[in-house]
C-alpha positions as CSV (number, residue, x, y, z in Angstrom):
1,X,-5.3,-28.3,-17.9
2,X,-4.8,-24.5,-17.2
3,X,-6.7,-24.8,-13.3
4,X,-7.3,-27.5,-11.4
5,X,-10.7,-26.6,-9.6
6,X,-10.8,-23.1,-8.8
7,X,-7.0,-22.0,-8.2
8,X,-4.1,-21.9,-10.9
9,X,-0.4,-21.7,-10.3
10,X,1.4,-18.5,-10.7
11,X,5.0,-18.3,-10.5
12,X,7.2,-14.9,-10.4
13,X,10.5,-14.8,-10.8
14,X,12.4,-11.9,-10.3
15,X,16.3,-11.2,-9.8
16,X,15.0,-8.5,-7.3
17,X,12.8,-8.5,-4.3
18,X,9.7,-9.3,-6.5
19,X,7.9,-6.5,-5.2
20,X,6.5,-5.0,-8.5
21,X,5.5,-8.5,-10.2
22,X,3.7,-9.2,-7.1
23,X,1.9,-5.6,-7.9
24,X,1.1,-6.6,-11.2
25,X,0.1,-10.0,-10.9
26,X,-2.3,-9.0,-7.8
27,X,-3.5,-5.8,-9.7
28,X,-5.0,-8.7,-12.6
29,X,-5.7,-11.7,-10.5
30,X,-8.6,-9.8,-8.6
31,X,-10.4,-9.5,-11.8
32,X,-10.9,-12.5,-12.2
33,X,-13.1,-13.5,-8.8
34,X,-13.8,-17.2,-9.2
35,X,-10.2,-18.2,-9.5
36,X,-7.7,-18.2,-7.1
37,X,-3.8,-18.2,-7.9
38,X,-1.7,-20.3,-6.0
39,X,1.4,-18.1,-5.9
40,X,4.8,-19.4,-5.7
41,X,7.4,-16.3,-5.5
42,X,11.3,-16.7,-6.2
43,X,13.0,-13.5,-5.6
44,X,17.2,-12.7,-6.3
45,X,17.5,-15.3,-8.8
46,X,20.1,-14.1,-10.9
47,X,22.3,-17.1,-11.9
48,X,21.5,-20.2,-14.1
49,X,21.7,-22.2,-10.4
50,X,19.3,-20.5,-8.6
51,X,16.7,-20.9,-11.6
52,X,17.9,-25.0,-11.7
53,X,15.1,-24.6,-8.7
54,X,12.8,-22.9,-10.0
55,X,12.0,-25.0,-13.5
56,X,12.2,-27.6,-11.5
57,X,9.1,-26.0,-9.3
58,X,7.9,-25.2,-12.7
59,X,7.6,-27.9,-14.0
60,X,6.3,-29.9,-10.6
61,X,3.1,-27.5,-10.6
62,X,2.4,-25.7,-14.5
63,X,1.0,-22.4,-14.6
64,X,1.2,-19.1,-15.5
65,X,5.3,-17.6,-15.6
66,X,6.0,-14.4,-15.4
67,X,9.1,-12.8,-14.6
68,X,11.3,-9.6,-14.3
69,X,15.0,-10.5,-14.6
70,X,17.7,-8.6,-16.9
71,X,20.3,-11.3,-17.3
72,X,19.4,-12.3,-20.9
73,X,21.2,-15.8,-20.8
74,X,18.8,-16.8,-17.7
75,X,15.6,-15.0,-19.7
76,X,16.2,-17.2,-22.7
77,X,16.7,-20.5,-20.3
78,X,13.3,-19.9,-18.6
79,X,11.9,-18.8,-22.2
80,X,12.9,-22.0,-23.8
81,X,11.9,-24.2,-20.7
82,X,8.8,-22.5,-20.5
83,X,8.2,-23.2,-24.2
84,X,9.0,-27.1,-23.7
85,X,6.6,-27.2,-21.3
86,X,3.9,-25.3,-22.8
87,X,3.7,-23.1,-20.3
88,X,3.2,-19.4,-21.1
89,X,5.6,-16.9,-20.1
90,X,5.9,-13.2,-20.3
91,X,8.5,-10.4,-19.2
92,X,6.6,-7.9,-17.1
93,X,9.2,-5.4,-17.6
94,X,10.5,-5.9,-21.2
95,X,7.9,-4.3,-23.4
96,X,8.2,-1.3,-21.2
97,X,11.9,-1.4,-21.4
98,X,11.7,-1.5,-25.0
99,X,9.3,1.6,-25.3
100,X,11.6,3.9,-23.2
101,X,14.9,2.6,-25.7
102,X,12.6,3.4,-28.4
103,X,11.7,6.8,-27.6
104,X,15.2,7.8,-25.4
105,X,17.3,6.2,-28.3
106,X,19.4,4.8,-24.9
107,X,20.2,1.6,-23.9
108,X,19.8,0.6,-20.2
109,X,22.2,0.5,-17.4
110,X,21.1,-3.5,-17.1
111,X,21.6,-2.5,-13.2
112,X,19.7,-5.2,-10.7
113,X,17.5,-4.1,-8.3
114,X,17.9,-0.4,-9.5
115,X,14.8,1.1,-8.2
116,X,16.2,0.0,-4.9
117,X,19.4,2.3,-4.5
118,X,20.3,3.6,-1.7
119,X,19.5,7.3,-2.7
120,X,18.3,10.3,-1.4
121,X,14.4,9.1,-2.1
122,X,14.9,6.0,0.0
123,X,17.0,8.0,3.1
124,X,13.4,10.2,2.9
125,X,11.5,7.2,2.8
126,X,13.7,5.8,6.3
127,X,12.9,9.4,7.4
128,X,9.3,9.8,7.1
129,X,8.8,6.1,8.6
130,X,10.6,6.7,11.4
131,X,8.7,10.2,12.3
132,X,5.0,7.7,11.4
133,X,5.9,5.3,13.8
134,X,7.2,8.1,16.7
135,X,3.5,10.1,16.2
136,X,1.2,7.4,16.0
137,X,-2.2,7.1,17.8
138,X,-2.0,11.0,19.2
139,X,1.9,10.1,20.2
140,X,3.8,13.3,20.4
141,X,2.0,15.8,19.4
142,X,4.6,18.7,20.0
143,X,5.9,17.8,16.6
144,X,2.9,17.8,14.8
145,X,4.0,20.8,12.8
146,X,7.2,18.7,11.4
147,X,4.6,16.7,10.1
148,X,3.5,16.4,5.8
149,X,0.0,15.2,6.7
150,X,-2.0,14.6,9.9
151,X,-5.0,12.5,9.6
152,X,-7.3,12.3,12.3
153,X,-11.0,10.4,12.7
154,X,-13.0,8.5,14.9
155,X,-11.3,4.9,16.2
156,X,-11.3,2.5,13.1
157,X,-10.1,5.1,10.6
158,X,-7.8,3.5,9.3
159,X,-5.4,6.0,10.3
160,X,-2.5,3.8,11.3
161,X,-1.8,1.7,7.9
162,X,-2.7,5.0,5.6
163,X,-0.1,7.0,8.0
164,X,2.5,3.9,7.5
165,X,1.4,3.2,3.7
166,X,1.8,7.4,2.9
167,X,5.3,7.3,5.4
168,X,6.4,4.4,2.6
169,X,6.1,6.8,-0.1
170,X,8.3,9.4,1.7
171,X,5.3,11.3,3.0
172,X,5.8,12.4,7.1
173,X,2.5,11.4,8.4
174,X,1.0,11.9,11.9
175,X,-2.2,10.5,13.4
176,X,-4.4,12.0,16.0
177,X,-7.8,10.1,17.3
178,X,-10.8,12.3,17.9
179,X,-12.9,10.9,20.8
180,X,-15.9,12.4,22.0
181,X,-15.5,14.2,25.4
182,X,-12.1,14.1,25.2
183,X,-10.7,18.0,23.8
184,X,-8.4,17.4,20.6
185,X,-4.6,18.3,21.6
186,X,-4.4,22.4,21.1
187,X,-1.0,22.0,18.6
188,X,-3.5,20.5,16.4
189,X,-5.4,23.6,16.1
190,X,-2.9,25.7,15.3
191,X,-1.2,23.9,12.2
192,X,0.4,25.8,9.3
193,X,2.6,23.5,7.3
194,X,0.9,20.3,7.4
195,X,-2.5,18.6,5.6
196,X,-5.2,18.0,8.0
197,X,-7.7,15.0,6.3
198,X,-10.1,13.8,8.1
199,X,-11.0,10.1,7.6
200,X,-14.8,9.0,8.0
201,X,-16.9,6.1,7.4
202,X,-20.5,4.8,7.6
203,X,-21.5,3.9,11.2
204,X,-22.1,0.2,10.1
205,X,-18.5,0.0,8.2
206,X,-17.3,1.0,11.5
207,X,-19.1,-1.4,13.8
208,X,-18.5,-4.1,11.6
209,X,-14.6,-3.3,11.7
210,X,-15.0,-2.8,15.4
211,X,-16.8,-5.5,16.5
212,X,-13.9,-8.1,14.1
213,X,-11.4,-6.2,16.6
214,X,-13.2,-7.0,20.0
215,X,-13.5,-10.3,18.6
216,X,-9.6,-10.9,17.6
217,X,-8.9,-9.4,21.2
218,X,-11.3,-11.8,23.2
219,X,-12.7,-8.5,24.9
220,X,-16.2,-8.9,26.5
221,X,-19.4,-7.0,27.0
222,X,-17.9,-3.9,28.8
223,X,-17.4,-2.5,25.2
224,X,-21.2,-2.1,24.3
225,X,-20.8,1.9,23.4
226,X,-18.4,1.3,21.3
227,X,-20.5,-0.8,18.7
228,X,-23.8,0.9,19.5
229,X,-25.8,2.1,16.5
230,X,-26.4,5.5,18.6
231,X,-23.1,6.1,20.2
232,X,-20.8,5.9,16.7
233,X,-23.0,7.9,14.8
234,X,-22.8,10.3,17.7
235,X,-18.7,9.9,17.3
236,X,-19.0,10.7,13.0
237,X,-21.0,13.6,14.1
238,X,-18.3,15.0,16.7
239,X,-15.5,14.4,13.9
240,X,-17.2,16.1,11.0
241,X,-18.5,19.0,12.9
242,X,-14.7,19.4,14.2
243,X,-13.8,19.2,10.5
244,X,-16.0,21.7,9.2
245,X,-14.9,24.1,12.2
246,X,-11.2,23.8,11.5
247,X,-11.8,23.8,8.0
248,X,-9.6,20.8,7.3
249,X,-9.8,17.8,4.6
250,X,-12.6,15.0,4.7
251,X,-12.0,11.4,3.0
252,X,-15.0,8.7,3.5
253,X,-13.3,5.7,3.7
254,X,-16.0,3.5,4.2
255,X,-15.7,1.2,0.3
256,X,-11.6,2.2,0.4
257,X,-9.0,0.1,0.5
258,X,-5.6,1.5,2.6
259,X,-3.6,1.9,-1.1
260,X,-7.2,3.7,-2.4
261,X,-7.5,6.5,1.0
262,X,-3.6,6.8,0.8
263,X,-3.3,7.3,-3.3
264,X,-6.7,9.9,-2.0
265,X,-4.8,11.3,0.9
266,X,-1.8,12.1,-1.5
267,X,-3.7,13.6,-4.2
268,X,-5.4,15.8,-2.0
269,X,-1.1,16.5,-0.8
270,X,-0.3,17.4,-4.3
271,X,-3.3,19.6,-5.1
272,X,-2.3,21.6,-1.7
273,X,1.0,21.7,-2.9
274,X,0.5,23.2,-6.4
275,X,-1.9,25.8,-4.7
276,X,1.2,27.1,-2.8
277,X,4.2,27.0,-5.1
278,X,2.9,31.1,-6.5
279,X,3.7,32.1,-2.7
């Protein structure tokens, strides 16, 4: 019985952190909507012990296997238990692995966790997180220049996970609230270096996402302008008449999801960047 109502095991076992089978499996789950995986993650196992646990998980609650781990003597364990069981199973990484020996006529380094070094790529990732987190929310805005990207918009933006989400990808990004009434900080005028995008949405994507918050934060009815029809259109107004005058970036972010504005936000990065390299 491949489900048992509407929900299906799913197990990934990796002999890293897991992070880009969870990326894969997620990226296919959500097309199917009516059924739910139950996931069970096992991370670092890279010795025939540490995958004793995980057959034995296996085998408690069949599903779907798949798996990223280079150690062939534990692939061909999981393989043949998978096959006893039948189970199915499926290397996430192999097939690419054996593309790029095909066509690089090299054979791999077999290195765990590789993509995980401690290189110059994840120093700028530690960088550019640390510089997010320090100019958050308007925070500091005397370094705003330092910055890669600045997004600003009305509260509810989502600036905050798309400045941490771009930050992950070793992009310095800064995030500056426009509020009606209140004048935008001047170093924000004056940028040279840095993207300016200005995130949007639909006044009822907004007061839906603002009135979850008051909810979540047990606030009571002194908030009423602040999910009023009127009052947050007024507010899109103000931020996309400030982002025509400037002449900076717009993203509507109303039907985005944080990964879609940030993979937006660093197209729009790229583009800018291309446009200056003849300089």
């Amino acid at each position: 019985m491949p489900t048992t109502g509407n929900y299906f095991h799913l197990h990934l076992v990796s002999d890293s952190t897991g992070e880009t089978l969870i990326t894969v499996a997620r990226a296919v789950a959500a097309q199917y909507a009516n059924v739910m995986p139950v996931e069970h993650v096992y991370p670092l196992v890279r010795s025939q012990k540490q995958l004793d646990r995980v057959l034995d998980e296996i085998e408690e609650a069949p599903g779907i296997v798949l798996f990223t781990l280079l150690e062939k003597d534990v692939v061909a364990r999981l393989e043949a238990r998978c096959k006893e069981l039948n189970i199915p199973s499926l290397s996430i990484i192999g097939p690419v692995m054996q593309l790029f020996q095909a066509y690089l006529g090299a054979s791999t380094s077999g290195r765990v966790g590789a993509q995980h070094t401690l290189n110059a790529e994840y120093f700028k990732r530690i960088d550019a997180l640390n510089y997010t987190m320090i100019h958050d929310d308007g925070q500091h805005v005397e370094g705003l220049e330092e910055a890669d990207v600045v997004l600003v918009g009305v509260s509810r933006t989502s600036k905050t996970p798309t400045s941490i989400y771009l930050a992950n990808r070793g992009v310095r990004t800064a995030n500056v609230p426009l509020v009606p009434g209140i004048a935008i900080p001047h170093q924000l005028e004056t940028l040279k270096k840095p993207l300016v995008v200005s995130l949007h949405a639909t006044p009822e994507r907004l007061i839906q996402v603002r009135q979850n918050r008051l909810l979540s934060m047990g606030a009571g009815p002194g908030n009423k302008d602040y999910i009023d029809r009127q009052a947050v259109a007024d507010e899109i107004a103000f931020a996309r008449r400030l982002s025509i005058r400037h002449n900076w970036a717009q993203l509507d972010v109303t039907r985005r999801s944080i990964e879609e504005t940030a993979a937006a936000v660093l197209k729009l990065f790229a583009d800018r960047q291309r446009q200056r390299l003849p300089e």
